[in-house]
N, C-alpha and C positions, 0 to 999 in steps of 0.2 A: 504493500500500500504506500510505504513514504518512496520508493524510486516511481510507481506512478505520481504519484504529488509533483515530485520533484520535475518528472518529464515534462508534465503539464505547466507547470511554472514556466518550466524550460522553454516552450512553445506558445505560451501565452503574449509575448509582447511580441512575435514575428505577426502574428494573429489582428494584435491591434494596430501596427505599425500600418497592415493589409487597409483593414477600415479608415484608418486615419488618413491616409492620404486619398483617398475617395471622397473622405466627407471634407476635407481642406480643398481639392479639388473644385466641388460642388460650391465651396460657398465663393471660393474665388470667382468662378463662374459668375455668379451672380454681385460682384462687389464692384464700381466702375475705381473705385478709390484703388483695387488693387491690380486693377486687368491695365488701369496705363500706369502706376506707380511703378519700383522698384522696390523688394520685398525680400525679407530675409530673415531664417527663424533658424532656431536650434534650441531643442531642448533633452537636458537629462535628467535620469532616475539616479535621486543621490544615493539612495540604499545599495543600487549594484552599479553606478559609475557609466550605467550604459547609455549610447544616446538613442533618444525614443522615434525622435525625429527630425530634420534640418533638410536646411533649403538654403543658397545662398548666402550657408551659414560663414564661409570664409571671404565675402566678400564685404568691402567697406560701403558705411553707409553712414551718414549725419546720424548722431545719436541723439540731439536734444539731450534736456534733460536728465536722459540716461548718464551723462558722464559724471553726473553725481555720483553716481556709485564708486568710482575707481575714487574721488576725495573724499568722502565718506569714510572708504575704505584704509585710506594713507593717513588721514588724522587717526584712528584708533590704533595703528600702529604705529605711528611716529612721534604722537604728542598721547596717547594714553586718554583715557573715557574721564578721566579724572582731572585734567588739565583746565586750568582756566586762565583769562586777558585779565589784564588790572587798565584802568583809566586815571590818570593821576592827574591831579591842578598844582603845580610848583609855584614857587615863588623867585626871583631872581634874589632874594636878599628877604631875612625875616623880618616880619612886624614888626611893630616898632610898640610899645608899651602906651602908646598915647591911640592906639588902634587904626595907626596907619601904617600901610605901607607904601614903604617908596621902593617901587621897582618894578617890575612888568611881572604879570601874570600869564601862567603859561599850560593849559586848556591840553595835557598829550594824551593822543589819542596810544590806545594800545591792541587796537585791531578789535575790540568787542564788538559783535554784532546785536548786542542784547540792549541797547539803551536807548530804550523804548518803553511802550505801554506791554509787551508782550509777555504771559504767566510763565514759567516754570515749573516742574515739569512741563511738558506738553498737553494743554487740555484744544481735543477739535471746540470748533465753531468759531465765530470773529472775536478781533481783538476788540478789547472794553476797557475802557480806564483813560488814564492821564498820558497822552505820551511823554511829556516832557516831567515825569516824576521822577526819573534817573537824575536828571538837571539837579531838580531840586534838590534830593539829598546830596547831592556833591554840595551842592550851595548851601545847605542844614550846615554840614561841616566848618564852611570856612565862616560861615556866621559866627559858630561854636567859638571859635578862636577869640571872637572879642575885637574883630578888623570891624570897622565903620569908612575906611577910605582908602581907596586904591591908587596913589600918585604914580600911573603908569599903563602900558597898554596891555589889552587881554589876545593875547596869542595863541587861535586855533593850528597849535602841532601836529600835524600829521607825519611827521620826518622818520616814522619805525617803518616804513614803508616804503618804498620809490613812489614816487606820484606817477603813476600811471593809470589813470582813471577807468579807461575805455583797452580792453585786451582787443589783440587783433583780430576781427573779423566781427566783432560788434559794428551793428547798423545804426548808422549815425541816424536813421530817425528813431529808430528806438530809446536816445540818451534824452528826450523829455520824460519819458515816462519810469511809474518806479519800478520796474522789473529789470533797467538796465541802469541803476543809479549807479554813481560813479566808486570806484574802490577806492577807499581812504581808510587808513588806520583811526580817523575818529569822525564818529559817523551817528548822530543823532536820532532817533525814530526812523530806524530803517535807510535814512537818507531819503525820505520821501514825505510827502503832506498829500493831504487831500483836499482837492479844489471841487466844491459844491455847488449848484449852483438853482436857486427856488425861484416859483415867481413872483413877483414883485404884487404888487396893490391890486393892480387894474391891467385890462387889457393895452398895450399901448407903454406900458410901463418897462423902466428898466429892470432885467431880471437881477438878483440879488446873490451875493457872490459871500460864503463862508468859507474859511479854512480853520484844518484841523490839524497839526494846532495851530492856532490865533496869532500867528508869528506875520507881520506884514514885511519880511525879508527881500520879498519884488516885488518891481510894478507890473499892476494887473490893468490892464484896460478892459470895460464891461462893454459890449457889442452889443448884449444879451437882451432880449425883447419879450414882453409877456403879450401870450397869445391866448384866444379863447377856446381854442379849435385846433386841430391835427399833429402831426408826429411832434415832440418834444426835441431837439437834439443840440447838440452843443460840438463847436470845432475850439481846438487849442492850437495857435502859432505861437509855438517858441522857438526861434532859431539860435543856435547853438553858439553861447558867447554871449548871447543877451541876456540883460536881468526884468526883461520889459515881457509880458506875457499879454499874448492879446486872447481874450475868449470870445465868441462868434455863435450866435444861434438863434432859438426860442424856445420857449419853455410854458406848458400851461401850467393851470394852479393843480396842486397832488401831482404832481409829476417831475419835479426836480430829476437833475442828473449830476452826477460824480469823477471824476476824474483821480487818481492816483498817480501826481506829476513826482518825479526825483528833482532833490538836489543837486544844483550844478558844480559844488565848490565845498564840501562837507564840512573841513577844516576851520575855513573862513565861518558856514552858518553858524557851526557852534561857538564858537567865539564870539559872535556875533550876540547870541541868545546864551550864552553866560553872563557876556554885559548886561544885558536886558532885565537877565534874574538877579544877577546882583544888585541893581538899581532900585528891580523891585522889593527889594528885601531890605531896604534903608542904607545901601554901602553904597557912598560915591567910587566913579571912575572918571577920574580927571584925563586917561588917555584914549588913543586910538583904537580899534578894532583891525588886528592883521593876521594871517596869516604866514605860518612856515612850512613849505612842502621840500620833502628832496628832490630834487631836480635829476630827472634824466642824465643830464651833462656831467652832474658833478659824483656820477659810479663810476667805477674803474672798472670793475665786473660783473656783471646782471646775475654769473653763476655761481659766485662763492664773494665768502663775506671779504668785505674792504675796509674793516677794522672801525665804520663810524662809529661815535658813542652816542648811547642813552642818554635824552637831557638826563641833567640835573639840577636840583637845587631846594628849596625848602619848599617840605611836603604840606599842600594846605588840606587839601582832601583826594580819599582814593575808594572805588568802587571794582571789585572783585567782580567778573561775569560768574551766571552758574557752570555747573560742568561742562565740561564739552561734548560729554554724552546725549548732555539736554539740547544742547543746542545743534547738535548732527540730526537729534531725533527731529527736532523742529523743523530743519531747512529742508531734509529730507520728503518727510510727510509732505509739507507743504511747498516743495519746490524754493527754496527762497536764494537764488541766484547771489547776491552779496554776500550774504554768509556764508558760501563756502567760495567766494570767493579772497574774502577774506581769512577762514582757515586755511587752505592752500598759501594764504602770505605768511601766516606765523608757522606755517610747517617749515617754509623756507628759509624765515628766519632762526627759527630754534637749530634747525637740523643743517645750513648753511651760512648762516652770519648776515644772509642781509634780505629782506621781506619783496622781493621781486617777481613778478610773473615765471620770468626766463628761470629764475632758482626754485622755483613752485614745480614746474615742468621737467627740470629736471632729476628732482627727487621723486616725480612719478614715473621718470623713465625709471630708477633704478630699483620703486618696488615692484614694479610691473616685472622687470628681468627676474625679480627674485622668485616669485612667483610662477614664472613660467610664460608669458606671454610676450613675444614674440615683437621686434618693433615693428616689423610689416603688419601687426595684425591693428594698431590705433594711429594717429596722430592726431594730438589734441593739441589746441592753442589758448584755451583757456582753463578755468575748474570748474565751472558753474554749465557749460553745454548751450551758452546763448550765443556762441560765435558760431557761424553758420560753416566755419571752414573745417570744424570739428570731424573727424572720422575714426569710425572705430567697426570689426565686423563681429556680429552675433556671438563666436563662437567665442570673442578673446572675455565678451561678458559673462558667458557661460562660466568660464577657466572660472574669473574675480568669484562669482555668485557660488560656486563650488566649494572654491578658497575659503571663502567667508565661511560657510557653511561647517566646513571640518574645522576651524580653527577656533582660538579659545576665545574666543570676540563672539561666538554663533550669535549665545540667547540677545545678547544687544544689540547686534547686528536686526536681527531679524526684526527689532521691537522699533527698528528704521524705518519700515518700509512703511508705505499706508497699506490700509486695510481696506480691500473690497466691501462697499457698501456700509463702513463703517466712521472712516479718517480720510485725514487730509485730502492730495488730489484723487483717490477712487471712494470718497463718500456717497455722489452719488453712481460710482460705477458699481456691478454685478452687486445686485439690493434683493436679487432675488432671492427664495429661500435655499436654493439646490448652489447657490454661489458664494453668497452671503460670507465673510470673514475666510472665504476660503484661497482669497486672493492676495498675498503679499508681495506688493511691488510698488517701483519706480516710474512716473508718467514721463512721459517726456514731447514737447508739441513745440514746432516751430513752422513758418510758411512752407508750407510742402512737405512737412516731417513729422510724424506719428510714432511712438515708439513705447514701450510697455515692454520691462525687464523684470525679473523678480522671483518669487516661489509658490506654485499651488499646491495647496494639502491635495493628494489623492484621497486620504483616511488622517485621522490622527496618527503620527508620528513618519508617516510615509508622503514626501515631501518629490516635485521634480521642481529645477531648475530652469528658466525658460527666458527669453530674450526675443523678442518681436522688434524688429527694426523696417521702417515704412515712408520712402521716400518718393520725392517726385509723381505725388499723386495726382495733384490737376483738379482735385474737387476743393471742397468744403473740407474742414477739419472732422466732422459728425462722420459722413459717408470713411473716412478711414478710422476712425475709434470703433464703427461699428464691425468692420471686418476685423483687428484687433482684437474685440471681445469677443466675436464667433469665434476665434482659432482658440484664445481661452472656455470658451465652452465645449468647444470641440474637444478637448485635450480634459477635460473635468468631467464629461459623460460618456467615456467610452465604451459602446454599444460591443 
């Protein structure tokens, strides 16, 4: 009876591999997203290492999003689930006993991406609260000291970093908005606000412009018209370089519209709105608002450290981020492109000497070698998947998602991923009940590019590995998610 068992074991996934590519077949057939796209999959059974299925799985394709996974994966082993950024406000010279200081204030940023309204742990659904309450306890602190006046200027630092804002192959129209805000070691609510916009009184009236937070940092010119009648819609020109923002549209009443604009200059804003809160908090600031970025010009090597130093100087206050477990789960779930664009800098710098792109990338070629994966099989030119020049093939994801899986990172690894029909971006994907939480993975969507990496339960404790990669489709983004989620349900009920 156990060598029958076992035959049949034996012969059971030749059996489904038979079905599987009939019913993958079929839905391709009927998918326009995937009959003009370029398409590519491979998936394995972690339990016996085998592959169950693939399809132009060694060929390169834009990964989106998906490239989360390989920084995800290099911050837990290069910086430890347990590591966290400090944010510090120095002094050029300490207070003085009559509760002044005379000397400049100096605002360094330390690569945190948490200084914002955002909870810790990870709780799904929107962000709620104060953004700018990070601010404030920095500013609690140096109130604490017993300073009432500042004879000198407030210096948004971002110099633990090369100022490189924008990686290669980001779309310059993308830097208005907050999904491509710009990389800076110190970096306020995300690097981004939100521009609202209601209507006004009366038909005829100007519509009415809020921001969150309440920071009036640029000029906003209102275009905006209140209507009584049809579509609602709103355009934003901001061309790049400008601090003048013009907004364009109409809007009826109940029917406002939002926008989520990035910061152009991070360094600078926060500096900027440290004065602001110090002021408001009873402390004069008799100087300037400037920033300090490190310049391009002034590295020697983009790929190993060039011996700059750390400011220094008299500590006013300092604000610790949470773990970095917390916040991989965060960017992860919810896609949050700065954040790990940002860890990728502090990888480069802890593990290289100096916070650069160029040293980011090259400490992922070398755990990528470690690991097994091949340089022909990626080329990535950023951490975060929004550079459109990104390439990487199914199978090199496979290897990483494998990796992760046998190694001592698994159980957090996997508490990364969103959850089908539960978290972040697949909350509302596979909600069904035969799909339901049985989905752990990584989304990833860019013009033309659809993509879903990750792991489905078969059963409890029996797990495949799988990698969808979906380029050059030609439709709508919907018609490729929904071929996408067929080949996941194909692969979750096999007949």
């Amino acid at each position: 009876m156990l060598a029958l068992a076992l035959l049949l074991l034996a012969g059971a996934w030749p059996a489904f591999s038979a079905s599987l590519d009939a019913r993958i077949a079929e839905l391709e057939r009927g998918s326009p997203a995937a009959l003009h796209g370029f398409w590519g999959m491979q998936v394995m059974d972690l339990e016996t290492g085998k592959i169950v299925y693939q399809r132009n799985a060694g060929k390169l394709f834009v990964p989106a999003s998906n490239l989360k996974l390989f920084t995800a994966a290099l911050a837990l082993f290069r910086l430890g689930p347990d590591y966290r950024f400090h944010t510090r406000i120095l002094a050029s010279t300490p207070p003085g006993d009559d509760g002044v200081l005379r000397g400049d204030v100096y605002f360094v940023g330390g690569g945190d991406p948490t200084l914002s309204a955002r909870k810790f742990p990870y709780e799904p659904g929107p962000v709620r609260g104060d953004p700018l309450r990070p601010l404030a306890e920095l500013v609690d602190q140096i109130a604490a000291r017993g300073i009432r006046r500042i004879e000198g200027d407030i210096v948004g630092d971002d110099s633990l970093y090369v100022w490189e804002p924008y990686p290669q192959g980001w779309d310059q129209d993308d830097t208005a908005w907050e999904y491509a805000a710009p990389v800076s070691a110190l970096t306020l609510h995300d690097g981004a606000f939100r521009l609202s916009v209601i209507a006004g009184s009366e038909p005829g009236a100007p519509g009415r412009i809020i921001l969150k937070p309440p920071l009036e940092y640029y000029t906003i010119h209102n275009h905006v018209i209140t209507v009584s009648r049809g579509e609602s819609r709103i355009w934003v020109e901001w061309p790049l370089g400008s601090s003048e923002i013009h907004v364009w549209g109409k809007v009826r009443p109940r029917a406002g519209r939002a926008r989520l604009l990035a910061v152009r200059d991070p360094a600078h804003y926060a500096a900027w709105a440290l004065a602001r809160a110090l002021r408001e908090r009873g402390i004069a600031v008799t100087g300037r608002v400037r920033v300090h970025h490190r310049w391009m010009h002034e590295v020697k090597d983009f790929k190993r450290g060039d011996g700059a130093p750390p400011r220094e100087g008299f500590l006013l206050a300092e604000r610790p981020s949470p773990p970095l477990y917390e916040i991989l789960q965060y960017a992860s779930k919810e896609s949050r492109n700065l954040d790990m664009e940002l860890v990728a800098r502090q990888i480069a710098l802890v593990r290289r000497g100096i916070g650069s792109r160029a040293a980011a990338l090259e400490e992922m070629k070398e755990f990528l070698a470690e690991i097994g994966i091949a340089a022909d099989e990626y080329r990535f030119f950023d951490s975060s998947g929004l550079s459109s020049l990104n390439l990487v093939t199914p199978r090199a994801i496979v290897k990483l998602l494998s990796f992760m899986y046998l190694s001592r990172e698994r159980d957090g690894w996997l508490d990364l991923m969103a959850v089908g029909g539960g978290d972040g971006t697949l909350r509302y994907r596979f909600r069904s009940r035969a799909l339901r939480h049985r989905v752990l993975a990584k989304t990833g969507t860019l013009t033309g590019v659809s993509a879903l990496s990750g792991y489905l339960e078969l059963r409890p404790g029996r797990l495949l590995a799988f990698s969808i990669l979906l380029n050059n489709y030609g439709t709508r983004t919907r018609p490729a998610r929904e071929f996408i989620d067929g080949l996941v349900r194909i692969l979750l009920t096999p007949r």
